[in-house]
PDB file of N, CA, C and O in Angstrom:
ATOM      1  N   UNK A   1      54.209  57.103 -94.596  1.00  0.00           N
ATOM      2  CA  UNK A   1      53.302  56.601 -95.613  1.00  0.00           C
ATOM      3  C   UNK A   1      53.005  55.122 -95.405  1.00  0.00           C
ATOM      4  O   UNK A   1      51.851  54.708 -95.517  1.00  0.00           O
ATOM      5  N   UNK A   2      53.862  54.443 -95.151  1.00  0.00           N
ATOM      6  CA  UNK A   2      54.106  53.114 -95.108  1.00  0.00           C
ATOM      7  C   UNK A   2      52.662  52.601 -93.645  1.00  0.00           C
ATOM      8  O   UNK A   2      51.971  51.584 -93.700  1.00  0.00           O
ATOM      9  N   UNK A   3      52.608  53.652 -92.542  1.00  0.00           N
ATOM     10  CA  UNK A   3      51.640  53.241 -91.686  1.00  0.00           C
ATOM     11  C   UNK A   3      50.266  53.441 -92.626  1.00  0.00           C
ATOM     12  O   UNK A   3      49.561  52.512 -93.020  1.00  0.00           O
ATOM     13  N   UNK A   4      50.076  54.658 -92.857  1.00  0.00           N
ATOM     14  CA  UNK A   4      48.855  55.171 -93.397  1.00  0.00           C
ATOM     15  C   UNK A   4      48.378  53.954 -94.472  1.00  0.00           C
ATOM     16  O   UNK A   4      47.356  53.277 -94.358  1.00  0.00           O
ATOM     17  N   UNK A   5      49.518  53.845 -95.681  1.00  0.00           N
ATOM     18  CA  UNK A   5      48.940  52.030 -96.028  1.00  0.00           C
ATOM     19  C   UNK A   5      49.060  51.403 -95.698  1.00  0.00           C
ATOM     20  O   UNK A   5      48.980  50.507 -96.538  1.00  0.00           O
ATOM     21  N   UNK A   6      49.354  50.897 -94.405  1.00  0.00           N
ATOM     22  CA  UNK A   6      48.706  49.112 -93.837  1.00  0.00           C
ATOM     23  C   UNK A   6      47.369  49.562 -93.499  1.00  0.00           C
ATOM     24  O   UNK A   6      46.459  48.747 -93.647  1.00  0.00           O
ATOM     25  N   UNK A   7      47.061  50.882 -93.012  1.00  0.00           N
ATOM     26  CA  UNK A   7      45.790  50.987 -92.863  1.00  0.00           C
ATOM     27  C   UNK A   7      44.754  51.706 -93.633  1.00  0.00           C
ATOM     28  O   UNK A   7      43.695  52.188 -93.232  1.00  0.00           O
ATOM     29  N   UNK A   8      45.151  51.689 -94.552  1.00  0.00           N
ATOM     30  CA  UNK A   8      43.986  52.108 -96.217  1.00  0.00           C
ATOM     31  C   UNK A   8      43.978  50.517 -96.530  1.00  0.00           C
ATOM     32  O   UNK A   8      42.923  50.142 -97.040  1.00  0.00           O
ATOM     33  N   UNK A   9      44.834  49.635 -96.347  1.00  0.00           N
ATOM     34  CA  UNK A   9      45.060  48.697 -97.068  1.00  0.00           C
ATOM     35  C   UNK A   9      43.851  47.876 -96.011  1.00  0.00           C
ATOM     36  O   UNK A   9      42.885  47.457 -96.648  1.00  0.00           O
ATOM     37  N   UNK A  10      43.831  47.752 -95.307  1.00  0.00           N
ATOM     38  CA  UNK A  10      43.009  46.855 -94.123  1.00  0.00           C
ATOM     39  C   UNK A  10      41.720  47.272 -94.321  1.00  0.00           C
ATOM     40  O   UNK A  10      40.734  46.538 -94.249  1.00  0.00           O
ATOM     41  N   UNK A  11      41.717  48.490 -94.579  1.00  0.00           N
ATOM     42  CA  UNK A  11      40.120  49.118 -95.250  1.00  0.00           C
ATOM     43  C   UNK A  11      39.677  48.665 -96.403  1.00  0.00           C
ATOM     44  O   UNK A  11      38.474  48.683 -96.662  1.00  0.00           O
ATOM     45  N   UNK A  12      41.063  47.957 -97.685  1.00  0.00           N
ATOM     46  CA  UNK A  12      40.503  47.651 -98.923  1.00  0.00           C
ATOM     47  C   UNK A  12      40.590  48.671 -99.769  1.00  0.00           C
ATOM     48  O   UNK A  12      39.994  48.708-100.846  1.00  0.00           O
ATOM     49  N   UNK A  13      41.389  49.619 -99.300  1.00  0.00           N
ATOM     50  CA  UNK A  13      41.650  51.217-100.130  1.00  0.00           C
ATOM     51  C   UNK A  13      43.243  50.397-100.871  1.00  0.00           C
ATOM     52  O   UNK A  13      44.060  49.724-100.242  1.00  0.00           O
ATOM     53  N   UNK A  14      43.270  50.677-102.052  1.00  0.00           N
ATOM     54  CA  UNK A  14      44.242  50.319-102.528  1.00  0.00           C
ATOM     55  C   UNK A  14      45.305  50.990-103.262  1.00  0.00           C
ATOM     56  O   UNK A  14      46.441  50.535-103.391  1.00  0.00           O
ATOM     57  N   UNK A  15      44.781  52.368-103.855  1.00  0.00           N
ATOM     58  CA  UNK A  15      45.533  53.412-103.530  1.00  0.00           C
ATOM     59  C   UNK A  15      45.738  54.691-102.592  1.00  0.00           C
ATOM     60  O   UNK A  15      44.972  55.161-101.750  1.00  0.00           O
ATOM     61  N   UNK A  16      46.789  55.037-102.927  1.00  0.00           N
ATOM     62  CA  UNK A  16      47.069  56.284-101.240  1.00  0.00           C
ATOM     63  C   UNK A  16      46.736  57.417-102.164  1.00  0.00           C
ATOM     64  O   UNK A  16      46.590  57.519-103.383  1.00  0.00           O
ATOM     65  N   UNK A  17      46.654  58.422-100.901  1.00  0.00           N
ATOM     66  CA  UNK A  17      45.772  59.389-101.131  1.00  0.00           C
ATOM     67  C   UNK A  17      47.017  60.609-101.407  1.00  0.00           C
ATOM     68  O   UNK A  17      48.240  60.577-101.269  1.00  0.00           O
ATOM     69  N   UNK A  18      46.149  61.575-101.817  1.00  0.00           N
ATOM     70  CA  UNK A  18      47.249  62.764-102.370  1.00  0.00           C
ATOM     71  C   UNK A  18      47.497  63.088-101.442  1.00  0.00           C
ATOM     72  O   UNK A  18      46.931  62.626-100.451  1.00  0.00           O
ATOM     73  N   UNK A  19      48.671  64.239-101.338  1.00  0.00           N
ATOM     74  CA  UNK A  19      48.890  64.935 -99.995  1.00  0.00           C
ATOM     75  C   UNK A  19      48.013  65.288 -99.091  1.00  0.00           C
ATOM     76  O   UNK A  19      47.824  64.796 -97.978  1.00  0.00           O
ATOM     77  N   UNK A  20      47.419  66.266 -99.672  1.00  0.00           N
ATOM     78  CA  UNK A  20      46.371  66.922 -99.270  1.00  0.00           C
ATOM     79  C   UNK A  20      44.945  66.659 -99.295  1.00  0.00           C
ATOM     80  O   UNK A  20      44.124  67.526 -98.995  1.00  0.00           O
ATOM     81  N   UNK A  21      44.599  65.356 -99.683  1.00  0.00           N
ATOM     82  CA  UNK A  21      43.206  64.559 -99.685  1.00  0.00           C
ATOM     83  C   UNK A  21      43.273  64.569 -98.317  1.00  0.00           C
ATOM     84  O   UNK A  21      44.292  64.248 -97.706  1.00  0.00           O
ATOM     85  N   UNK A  22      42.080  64.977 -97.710  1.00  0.00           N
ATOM     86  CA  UNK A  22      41.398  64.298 -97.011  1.00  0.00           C
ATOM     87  C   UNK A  22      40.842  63.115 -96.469  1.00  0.00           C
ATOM     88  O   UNK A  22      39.747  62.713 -96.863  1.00  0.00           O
ATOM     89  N   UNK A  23      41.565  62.453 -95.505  1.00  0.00           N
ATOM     90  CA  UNK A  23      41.412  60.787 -95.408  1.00  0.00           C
ATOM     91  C   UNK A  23      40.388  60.202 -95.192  1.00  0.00           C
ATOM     92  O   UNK A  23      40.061  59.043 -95.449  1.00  0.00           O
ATOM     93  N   UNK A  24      39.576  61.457 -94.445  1.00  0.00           N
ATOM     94  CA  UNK A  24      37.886  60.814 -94.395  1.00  0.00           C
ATOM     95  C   UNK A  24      37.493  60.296 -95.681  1.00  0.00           C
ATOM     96  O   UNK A  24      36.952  59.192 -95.757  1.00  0.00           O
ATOM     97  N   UNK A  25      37.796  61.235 -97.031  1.00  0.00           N
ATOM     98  CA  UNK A  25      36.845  60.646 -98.062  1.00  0.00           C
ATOM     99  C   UNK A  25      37.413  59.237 -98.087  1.00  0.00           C
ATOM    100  O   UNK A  25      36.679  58.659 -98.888  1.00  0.00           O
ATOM    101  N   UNK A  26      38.265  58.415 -97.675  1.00  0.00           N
ATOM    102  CA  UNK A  26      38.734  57.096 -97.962  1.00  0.00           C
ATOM    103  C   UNK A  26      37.843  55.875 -96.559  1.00  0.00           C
ATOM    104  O   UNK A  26      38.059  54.666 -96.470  1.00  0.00           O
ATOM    105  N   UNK A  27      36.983  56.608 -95.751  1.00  0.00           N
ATOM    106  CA  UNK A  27      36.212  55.662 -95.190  1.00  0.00           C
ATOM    107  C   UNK A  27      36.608  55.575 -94.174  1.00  0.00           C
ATOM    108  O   UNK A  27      35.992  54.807 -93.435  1.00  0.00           O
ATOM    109  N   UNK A  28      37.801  56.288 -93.615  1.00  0.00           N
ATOM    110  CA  UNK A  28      38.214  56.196 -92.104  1.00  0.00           C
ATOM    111  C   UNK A  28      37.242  57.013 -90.938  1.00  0.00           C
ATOM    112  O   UNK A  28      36.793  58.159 -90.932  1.00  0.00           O
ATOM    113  N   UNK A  29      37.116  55.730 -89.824  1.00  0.00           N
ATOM    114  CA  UNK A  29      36.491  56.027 -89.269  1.00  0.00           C
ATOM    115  C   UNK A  29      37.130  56.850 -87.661  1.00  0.00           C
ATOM    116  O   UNK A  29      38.299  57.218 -87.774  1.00  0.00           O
ATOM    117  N   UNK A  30      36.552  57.108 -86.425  1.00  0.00           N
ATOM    118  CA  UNK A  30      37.242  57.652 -85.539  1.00  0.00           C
ATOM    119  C   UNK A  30      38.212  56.383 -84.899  1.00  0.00           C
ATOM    120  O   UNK A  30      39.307  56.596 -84.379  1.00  0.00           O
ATOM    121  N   UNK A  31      37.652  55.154 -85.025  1.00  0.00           N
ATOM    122  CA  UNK A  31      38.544  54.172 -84.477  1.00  0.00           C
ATOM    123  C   UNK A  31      39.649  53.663 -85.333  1.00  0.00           C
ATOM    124  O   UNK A  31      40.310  52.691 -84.969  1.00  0.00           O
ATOM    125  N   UNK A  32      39.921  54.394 -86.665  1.00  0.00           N
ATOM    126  CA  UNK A  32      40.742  54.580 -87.850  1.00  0.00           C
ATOM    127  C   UNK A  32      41.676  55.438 -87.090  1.00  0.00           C
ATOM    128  O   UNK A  32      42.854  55.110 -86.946  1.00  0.00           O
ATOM    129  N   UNK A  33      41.268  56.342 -86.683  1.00  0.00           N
ATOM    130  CA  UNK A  33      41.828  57.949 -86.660  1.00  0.00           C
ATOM    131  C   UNK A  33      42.732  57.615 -84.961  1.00  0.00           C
ATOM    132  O   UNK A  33      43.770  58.218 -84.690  1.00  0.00           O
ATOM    133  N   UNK A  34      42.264  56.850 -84.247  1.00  0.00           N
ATOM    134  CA  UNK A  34      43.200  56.297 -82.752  1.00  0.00           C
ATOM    135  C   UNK A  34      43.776  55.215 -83.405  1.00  0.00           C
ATOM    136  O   UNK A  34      44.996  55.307 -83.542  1.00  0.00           O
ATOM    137  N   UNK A  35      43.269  54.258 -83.828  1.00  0.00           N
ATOM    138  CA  UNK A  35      44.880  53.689 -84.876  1.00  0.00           C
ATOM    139  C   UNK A  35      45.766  53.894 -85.194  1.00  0.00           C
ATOM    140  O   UNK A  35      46.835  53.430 -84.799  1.00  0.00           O
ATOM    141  N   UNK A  36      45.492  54.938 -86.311  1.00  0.00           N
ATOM    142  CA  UNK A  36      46.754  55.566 -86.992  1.00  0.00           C
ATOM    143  C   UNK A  36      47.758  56.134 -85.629  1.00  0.00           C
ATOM    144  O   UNK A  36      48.930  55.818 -85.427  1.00  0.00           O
ATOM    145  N   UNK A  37      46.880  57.076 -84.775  1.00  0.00           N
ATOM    146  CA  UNK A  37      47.794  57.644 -83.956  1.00  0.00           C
ATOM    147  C   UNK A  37      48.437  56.560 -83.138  1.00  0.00           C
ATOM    148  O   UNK A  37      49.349  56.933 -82.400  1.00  0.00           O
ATOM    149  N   UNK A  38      48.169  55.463 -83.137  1.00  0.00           N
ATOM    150  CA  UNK A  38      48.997  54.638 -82.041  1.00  0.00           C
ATOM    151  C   UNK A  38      50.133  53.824 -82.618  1.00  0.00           C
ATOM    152  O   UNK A  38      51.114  53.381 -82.020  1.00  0.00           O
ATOM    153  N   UNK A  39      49.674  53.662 -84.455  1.00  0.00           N
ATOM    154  CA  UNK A  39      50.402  53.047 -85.161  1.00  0.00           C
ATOM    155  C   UNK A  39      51.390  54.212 -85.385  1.00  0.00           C
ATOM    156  O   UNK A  39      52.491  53.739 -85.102  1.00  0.00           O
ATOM    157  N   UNK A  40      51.540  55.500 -85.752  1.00  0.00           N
ATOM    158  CA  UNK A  40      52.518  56.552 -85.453  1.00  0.00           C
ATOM    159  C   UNK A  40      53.270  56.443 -84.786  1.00  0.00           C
ATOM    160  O   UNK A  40      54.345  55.911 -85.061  1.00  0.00           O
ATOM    161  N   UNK A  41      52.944  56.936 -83.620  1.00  0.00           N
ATOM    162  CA  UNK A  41      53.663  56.522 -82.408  1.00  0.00           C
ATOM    163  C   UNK A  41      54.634  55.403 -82.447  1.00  0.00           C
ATOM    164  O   UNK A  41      55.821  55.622 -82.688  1.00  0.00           O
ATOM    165  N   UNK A  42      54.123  54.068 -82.191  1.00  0.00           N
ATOM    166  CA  UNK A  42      55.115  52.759 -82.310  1.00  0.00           C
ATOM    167  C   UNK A  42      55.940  53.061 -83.558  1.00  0.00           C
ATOM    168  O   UNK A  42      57.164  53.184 -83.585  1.00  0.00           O
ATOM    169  N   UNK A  43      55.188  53.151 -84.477  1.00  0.00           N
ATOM    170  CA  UNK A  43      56.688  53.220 -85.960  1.00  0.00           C
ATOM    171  C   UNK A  43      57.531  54.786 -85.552  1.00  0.00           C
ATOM    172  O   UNK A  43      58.581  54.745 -86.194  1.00  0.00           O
ATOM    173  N   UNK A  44      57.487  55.783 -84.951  1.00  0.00           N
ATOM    174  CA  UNK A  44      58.345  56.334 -84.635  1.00  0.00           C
ATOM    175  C   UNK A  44      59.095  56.772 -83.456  1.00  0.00           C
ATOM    176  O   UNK A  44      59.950  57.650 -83.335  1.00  0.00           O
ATOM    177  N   UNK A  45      58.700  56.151 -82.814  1.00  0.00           N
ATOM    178  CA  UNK A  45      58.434  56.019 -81.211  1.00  0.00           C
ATOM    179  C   UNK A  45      58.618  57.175 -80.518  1.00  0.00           C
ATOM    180  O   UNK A  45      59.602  57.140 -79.779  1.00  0.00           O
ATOM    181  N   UNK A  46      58.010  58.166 -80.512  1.00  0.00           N
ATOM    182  CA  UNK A  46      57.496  59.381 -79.724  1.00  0.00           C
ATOM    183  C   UNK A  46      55.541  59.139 -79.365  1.00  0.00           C
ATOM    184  O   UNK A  46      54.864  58.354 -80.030  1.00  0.00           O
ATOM    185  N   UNK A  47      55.161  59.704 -78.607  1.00  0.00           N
ATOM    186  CA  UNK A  47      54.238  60.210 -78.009  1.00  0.00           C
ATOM    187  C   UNK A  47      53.912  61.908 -78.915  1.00  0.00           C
ATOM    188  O   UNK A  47      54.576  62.903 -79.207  1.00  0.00           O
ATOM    189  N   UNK A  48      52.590  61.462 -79.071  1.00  0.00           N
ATOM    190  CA  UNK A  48      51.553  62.776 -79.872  1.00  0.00           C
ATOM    191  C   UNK A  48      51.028  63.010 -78.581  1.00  0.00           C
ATOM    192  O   UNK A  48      50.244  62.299 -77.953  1.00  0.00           O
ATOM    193  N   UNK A  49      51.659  64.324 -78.180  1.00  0.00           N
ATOM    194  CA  UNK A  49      50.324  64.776 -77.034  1.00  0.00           C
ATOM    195  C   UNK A  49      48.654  65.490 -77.707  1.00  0.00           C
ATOM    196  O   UNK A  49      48.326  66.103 -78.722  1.00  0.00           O
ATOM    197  N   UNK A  50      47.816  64.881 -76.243  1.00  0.00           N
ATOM    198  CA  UNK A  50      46.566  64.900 -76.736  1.00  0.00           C
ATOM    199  C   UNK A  50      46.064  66.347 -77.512  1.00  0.00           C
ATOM    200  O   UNK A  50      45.054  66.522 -78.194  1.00  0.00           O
ATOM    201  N   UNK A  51      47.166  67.330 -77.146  1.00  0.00           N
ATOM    202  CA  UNK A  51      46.606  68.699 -78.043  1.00  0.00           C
ATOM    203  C   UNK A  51      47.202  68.507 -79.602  1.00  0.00           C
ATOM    204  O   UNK A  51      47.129  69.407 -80.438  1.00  0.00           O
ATOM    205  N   UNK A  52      47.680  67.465 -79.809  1.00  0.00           N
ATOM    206  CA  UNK A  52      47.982  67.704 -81.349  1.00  0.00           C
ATOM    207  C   UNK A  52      47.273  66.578 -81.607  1.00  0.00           C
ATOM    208  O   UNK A  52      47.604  66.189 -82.727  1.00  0.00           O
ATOM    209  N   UNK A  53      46.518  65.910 -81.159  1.00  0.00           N
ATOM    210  CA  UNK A  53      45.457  64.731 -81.854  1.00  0.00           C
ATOM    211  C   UNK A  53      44.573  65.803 -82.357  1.00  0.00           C
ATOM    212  O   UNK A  53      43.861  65.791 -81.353  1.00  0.00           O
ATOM    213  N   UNK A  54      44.149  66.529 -82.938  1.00  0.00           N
ATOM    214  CA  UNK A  54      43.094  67.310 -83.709  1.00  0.00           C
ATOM    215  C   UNK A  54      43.300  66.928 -84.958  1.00  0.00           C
ATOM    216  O   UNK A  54      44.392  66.521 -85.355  1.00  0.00           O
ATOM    217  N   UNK A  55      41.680  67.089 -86.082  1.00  0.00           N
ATOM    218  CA  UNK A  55      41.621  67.080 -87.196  1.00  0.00           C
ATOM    219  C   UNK A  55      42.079  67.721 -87.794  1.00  0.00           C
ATOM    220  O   UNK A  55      41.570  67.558 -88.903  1.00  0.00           O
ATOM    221  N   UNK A  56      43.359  69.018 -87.877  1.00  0.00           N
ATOM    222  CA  UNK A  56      43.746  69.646 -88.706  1.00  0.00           C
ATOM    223  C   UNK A  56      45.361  68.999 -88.896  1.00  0.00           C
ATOM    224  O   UNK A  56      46.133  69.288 -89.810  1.00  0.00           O
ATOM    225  N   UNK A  57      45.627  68.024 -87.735  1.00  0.00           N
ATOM    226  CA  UNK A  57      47.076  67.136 -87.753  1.00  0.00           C
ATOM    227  C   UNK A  57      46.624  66.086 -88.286  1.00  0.00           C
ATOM    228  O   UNK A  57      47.588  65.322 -88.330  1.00  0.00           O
ATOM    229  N   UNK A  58      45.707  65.565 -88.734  1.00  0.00           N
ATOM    230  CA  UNK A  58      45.930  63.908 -88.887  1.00  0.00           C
ATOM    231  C   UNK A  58      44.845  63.593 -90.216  1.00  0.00           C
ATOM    232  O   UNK A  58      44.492  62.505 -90.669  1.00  0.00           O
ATOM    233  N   UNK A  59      44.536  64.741 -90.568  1.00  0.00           N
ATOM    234  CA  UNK A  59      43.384  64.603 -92.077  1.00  0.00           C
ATOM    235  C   UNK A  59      43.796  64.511 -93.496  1.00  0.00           C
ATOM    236  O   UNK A  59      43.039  64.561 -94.465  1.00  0.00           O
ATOM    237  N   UNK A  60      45.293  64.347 -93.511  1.00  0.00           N
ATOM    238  CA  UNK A  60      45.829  64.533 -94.567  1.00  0.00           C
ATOM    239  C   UNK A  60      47.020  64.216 -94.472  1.00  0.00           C
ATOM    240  O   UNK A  60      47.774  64.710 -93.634  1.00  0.00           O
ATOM    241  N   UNK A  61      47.410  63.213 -95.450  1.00  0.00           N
ATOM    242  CA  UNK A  61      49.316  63.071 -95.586  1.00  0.00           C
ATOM    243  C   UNK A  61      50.384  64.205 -95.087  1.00  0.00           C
ATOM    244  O   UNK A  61      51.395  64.221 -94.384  1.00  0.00           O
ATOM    245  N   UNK A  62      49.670  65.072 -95.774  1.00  0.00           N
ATOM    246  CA  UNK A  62      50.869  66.545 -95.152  1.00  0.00           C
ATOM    247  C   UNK A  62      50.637  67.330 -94.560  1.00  0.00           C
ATOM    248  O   UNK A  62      51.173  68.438 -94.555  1.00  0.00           O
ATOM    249  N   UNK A  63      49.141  66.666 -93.437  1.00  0.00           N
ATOM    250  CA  UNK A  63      49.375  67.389 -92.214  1.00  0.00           C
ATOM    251  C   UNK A  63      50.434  66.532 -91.548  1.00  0.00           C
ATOM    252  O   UNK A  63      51.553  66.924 -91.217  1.00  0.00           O
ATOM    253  N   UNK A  64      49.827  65.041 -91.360  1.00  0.00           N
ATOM    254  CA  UNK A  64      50.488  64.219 -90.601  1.00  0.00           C
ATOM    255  C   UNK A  64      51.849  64.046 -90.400  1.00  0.00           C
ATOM    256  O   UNK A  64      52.343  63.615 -89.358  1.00  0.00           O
ATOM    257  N   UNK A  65      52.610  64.465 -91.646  1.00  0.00           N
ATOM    258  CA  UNK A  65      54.339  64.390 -92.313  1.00  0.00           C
ATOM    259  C   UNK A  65      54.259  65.968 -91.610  1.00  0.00           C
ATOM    260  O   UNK A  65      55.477  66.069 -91.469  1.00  0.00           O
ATOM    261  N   UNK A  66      53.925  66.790 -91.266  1.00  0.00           N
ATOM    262  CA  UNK A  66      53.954  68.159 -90.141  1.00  0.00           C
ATOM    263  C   UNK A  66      54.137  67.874 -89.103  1.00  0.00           C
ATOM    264  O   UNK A  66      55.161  68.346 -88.609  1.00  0.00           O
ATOM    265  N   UNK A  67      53.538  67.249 -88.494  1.00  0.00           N
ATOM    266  CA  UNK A  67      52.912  66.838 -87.369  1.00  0.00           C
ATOM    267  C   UNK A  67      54.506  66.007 -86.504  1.00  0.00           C
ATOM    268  O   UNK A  67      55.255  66.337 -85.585  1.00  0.00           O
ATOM    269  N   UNK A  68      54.400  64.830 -87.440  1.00  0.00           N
ATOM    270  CA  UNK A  68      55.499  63.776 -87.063  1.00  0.00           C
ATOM    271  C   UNK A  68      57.157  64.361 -87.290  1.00  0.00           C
ATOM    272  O   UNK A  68      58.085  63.949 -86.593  1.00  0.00           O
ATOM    273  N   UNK A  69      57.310  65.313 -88.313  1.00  0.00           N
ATOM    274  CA  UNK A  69      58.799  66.199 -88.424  1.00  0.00           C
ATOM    275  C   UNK A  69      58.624  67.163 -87.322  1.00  0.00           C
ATOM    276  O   UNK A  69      59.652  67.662 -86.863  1.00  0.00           O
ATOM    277  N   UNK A  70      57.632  67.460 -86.890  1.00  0.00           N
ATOM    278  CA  UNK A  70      57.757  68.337 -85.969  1.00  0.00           C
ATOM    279  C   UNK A  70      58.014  67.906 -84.675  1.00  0.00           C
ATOM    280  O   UNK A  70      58.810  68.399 -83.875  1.00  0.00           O
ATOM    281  N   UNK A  71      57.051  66.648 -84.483  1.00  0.00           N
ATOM    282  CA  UNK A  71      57.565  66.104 -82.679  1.00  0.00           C
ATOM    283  C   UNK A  71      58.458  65.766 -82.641  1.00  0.00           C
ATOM    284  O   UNK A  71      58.886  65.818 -81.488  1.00  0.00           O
ATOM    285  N   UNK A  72      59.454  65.192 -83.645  1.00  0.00           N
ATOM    286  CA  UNK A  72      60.715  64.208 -84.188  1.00  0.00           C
ATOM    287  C   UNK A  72      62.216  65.373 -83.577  1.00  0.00           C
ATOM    288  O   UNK A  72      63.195  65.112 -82.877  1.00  0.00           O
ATOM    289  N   UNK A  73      61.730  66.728 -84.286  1.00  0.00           N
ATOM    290  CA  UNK A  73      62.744  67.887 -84.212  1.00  0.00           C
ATOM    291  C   UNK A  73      62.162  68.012 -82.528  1.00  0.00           C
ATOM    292  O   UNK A  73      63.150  67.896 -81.803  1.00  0.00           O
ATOM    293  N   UNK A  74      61.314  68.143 -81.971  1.00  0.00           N
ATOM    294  CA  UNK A  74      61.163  68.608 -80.521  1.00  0.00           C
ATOM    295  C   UNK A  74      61.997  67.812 -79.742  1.00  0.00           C
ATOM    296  O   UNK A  74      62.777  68.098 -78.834  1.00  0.00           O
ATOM    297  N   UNK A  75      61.557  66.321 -80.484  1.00  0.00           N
ATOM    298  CA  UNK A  75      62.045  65.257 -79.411  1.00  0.00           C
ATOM    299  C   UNK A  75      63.747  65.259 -79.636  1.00  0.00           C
ATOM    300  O   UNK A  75      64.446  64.935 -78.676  1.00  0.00           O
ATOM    301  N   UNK A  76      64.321  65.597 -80.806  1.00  0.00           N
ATOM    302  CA  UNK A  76      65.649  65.920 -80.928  1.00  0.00           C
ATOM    303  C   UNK A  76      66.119  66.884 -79.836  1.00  0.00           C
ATOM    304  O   UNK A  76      67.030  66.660 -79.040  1.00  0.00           O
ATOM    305  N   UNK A  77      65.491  67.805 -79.900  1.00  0.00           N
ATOM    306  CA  UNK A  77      65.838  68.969 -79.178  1.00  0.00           C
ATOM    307  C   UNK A  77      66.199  68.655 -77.120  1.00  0.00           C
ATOM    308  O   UNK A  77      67.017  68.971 -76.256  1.00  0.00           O
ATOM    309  N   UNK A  78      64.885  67.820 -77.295  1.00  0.00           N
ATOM    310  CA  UNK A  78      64.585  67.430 -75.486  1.00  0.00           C
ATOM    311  C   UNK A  78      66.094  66.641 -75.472  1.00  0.00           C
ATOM    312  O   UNK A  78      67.081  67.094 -74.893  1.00  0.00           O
ATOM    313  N   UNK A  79      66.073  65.806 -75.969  1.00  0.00           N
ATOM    314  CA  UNK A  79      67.304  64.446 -75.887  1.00  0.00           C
ATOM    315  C   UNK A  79      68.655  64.704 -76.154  1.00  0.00           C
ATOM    316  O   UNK A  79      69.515  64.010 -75.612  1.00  0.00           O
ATOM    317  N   UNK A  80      69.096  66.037 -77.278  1.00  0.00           N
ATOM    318  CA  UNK A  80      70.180  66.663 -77.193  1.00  0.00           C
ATOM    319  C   UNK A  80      70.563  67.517 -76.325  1.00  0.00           C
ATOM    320  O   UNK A  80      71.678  68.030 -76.413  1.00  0.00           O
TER     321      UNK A  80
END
């Protein structure tokens, strides 16, 4: 959550969005949408491969909280 608002916040969005809102309606643009994924990445430090950059992972708080528990448990898995 904490990425997603530095960058609602840089937009001037000042509250966060419901789970399941849709982040487009908040004005994000595609150079929003490679942000976030790079700001992801660094705050959790795994790699999103390019087949999970799609709009059904990254359009919504609880896709994205899917998305990131899920590479998190993979990347557990690789490293254990």
């Amino acid at each position: 959550m904490a990425v997603l608002q530095r960058l609602l916040s840089e937009r001037c969005v000042a509250s966060l969005p419901s789970p399941d809102t849709n982040l487009l309606k908040f004005g994000l643009t595609s150079l929003d949408m490679i942000n976030l994924v790079l700001s992801l990445e660094a705050e959790f430090d795994l790699v999103i491969p390019e087949g999970s950059i799609t709009p059904k992972n990254l359009l919504s708080v609880a896709a994205i909280c899917q998305l990131i528990t899920s590479l998190m448990k993979t990347n557990s898995v690789s490293s254990g």
